[in-house]
Biotite code that builds the C-alpha atoms (Angstrom):
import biotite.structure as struc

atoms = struc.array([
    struc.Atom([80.700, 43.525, 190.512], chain_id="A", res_id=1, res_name="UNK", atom_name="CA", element="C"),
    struc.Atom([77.284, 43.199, 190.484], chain_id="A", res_id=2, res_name="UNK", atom_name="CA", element="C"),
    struc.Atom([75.051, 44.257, 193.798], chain_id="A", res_id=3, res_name="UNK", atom_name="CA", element="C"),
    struc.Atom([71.537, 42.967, 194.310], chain_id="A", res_id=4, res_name="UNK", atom_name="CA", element="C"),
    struc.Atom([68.571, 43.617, 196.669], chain_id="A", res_id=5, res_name="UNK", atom_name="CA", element="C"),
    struc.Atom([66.732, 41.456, 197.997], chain_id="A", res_id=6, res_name="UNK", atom_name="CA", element="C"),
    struc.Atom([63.224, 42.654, 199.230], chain_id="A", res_id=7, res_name="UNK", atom_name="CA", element="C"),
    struc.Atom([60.431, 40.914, 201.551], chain_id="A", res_id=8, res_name="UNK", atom_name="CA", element="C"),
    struc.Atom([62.423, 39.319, 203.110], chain_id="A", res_id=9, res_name="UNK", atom_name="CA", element="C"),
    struc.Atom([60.836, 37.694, 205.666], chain_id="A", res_id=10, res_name="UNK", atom_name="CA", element="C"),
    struc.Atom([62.158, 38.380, 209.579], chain_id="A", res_id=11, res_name="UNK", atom_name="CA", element="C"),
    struc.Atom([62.121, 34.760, 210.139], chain_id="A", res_id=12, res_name="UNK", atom_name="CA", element="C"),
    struc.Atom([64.532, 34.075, 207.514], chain_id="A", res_id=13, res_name="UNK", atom_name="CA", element="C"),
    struc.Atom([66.583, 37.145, 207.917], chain_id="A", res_id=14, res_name="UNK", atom_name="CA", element="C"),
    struc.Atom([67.305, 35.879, 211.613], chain_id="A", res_id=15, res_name="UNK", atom_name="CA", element="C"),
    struc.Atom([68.050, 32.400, 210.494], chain_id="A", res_id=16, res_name="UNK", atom_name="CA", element="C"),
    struc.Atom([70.369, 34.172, 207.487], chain_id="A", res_id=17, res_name="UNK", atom_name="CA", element="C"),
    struc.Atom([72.162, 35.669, 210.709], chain_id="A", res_id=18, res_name="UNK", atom_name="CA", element="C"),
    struc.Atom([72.798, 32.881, 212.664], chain_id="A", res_id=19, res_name="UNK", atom_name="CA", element="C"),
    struc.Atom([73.620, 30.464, 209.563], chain_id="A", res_id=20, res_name="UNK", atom_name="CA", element="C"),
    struc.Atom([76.362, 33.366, 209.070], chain_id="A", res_id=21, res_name="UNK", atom_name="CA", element="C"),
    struc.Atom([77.346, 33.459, 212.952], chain_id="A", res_id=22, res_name="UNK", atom_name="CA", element="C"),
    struc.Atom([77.664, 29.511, 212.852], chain_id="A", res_id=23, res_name="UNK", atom_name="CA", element="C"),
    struc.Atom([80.245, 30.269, 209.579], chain_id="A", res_id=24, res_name="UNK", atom_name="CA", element="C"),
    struc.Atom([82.150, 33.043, 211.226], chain_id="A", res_id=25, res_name="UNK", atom_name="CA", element="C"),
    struc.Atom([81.198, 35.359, 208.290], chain_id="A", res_id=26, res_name="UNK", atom_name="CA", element="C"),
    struc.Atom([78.736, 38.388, 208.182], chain_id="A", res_id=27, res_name="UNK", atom_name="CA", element="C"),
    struc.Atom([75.050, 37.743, 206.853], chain_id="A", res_id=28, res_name="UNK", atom_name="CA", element="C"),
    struc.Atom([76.491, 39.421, 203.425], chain_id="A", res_id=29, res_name="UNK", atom_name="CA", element="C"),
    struc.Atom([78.976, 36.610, 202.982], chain_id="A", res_id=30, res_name="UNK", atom_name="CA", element="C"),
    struc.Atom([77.126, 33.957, 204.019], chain_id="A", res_id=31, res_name="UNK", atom_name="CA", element="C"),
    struc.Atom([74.437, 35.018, 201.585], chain_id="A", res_id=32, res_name="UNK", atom_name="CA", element="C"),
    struc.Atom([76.845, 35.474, 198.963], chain_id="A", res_id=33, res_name="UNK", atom_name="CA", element="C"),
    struc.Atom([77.942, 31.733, 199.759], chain_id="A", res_id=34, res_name="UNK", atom_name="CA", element="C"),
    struc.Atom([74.665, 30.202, 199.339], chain_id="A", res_id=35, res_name="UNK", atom_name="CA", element="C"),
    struc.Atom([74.339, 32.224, 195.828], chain_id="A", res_id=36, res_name="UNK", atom_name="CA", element="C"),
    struc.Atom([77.251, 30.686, 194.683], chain_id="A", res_id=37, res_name="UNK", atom_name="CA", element="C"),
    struc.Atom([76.458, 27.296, 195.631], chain_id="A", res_id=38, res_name="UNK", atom_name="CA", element="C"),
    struc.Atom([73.219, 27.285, 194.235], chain_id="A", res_id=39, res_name="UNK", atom_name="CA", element="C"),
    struc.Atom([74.363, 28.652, 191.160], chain_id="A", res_id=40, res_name="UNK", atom_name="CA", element="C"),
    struc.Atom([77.649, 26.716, 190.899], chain_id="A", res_id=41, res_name="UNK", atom_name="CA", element="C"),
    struc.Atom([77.364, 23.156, 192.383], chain_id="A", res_id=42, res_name="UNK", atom_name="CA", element="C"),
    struc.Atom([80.812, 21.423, 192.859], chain_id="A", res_id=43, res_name="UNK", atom_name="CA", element="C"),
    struc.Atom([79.080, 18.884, 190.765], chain_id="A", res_id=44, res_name="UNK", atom_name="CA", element="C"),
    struc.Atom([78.392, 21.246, 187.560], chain_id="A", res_id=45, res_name="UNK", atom_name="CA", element="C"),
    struc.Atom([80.644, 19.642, 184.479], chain_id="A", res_id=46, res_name="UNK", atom_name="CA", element="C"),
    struc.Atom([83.992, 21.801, 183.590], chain_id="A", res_id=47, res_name="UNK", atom_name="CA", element="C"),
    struc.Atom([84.180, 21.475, 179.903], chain_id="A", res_id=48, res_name="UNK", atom_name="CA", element="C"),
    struc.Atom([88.002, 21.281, 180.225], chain_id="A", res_id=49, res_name="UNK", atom_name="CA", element="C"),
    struc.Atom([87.954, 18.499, 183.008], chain_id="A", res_id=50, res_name="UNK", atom_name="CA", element="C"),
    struc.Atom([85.597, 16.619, 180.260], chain_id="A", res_id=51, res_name="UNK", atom_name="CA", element="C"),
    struc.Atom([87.269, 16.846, 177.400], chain_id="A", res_id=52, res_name="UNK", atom_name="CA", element="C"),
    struc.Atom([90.924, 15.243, 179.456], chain_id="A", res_id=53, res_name="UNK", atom_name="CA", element="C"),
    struc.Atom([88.730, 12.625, 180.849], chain_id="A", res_id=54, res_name="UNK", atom_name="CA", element="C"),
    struc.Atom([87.759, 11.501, 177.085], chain_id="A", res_id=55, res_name="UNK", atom_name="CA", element="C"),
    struc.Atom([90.885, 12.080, 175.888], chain_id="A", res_id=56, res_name="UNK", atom_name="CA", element="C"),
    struc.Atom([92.998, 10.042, 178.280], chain_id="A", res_id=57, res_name="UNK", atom_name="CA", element="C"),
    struc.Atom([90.026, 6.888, 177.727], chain_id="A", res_id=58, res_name="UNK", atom_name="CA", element="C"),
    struc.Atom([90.470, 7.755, 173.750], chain_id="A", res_id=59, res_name="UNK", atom_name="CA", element="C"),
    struc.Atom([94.717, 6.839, 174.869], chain_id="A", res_id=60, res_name="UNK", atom_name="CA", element="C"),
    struc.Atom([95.083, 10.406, 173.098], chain_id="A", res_id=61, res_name="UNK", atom_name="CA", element="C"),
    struc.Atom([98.964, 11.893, 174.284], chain_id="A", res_id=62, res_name="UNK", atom_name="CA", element="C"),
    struc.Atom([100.672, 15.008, 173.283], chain_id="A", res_id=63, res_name="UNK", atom_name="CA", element="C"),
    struc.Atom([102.480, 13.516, 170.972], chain_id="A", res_id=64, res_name="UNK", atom_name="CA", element="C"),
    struc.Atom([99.049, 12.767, 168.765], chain_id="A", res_id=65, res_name="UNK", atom_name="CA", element="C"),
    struc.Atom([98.048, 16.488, 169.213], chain_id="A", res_id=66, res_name="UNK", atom_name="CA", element="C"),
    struc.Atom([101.466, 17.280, 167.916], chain_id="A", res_id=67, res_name="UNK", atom_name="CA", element="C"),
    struc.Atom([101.044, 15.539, 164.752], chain_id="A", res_id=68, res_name="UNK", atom_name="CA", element="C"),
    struc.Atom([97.683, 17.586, 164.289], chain_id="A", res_id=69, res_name="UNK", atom_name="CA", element="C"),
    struc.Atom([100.342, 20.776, 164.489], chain_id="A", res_id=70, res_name="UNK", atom_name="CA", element="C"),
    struc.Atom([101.328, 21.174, 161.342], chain_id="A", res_id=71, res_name="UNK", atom_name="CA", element="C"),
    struc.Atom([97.665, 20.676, 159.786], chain_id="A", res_id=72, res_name="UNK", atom_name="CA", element="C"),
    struc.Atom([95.945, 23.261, 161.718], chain_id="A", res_id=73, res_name="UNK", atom_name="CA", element="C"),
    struc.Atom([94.937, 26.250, 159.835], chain_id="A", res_id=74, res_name="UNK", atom_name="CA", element="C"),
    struc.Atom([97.093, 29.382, 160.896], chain_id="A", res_id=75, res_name="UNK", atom_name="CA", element="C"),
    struc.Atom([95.403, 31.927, 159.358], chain_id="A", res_id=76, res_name="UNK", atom_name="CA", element="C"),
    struc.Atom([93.183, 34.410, 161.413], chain_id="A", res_id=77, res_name="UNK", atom_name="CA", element="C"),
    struc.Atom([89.524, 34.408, 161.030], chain_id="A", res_id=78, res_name="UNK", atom_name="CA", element="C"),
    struc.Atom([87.522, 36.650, 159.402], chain_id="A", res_id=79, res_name="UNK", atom_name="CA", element="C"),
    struc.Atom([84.748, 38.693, 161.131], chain_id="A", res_id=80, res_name="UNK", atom_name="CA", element="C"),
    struc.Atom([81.082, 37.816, 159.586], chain_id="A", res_id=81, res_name="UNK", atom_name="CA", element="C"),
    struc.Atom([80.059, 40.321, 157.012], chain_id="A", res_id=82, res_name="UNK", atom_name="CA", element="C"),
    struc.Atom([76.095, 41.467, 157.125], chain_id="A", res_id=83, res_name="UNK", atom_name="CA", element="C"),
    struc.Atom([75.636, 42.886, 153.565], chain_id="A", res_id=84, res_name="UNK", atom_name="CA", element="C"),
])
């Protein structure tokens, strides 16, 4: 895992970090941790996979239409780009 450091940080919002992280029941590592993560990853970011079922159930797509894709679907590993 990665560790960061955060510097000048200001005293004012070091002691509000604290008691945001009091008010969570979590130490001011954790909380800060939590506000990383929901800055970075928003509940409302799109998941690819969530996408592509949502499409595919309005398309009326089942499993038994991917199933009939089966036995076109190239098998054969692929081979690695060659730089010469």
């Amino acid at each position: 895992m990665a560790a960061v450091t955060i510097r000048n940080l200001s005293d004012e919002a070091h002691r509000a970090l604290k008691v945001r992280a009091a008010q969570h029941n979590r130490s001011a590592e954790a909380e800060m941790r939590a506000i990383l993560e929901a800055a970075v990853r928003p509940d409302s970011r799109l998941r690819l996979g969530s996408a592509m079922a949502t499409i595919s159930r309005a398309a009326g797509l089942t499993n038994a239409d991917l199933e009939a894709l089966e036995p076109m679907r190239d098998t054969q590993p692929a081979k690695p780009m060659r730089f010469e």
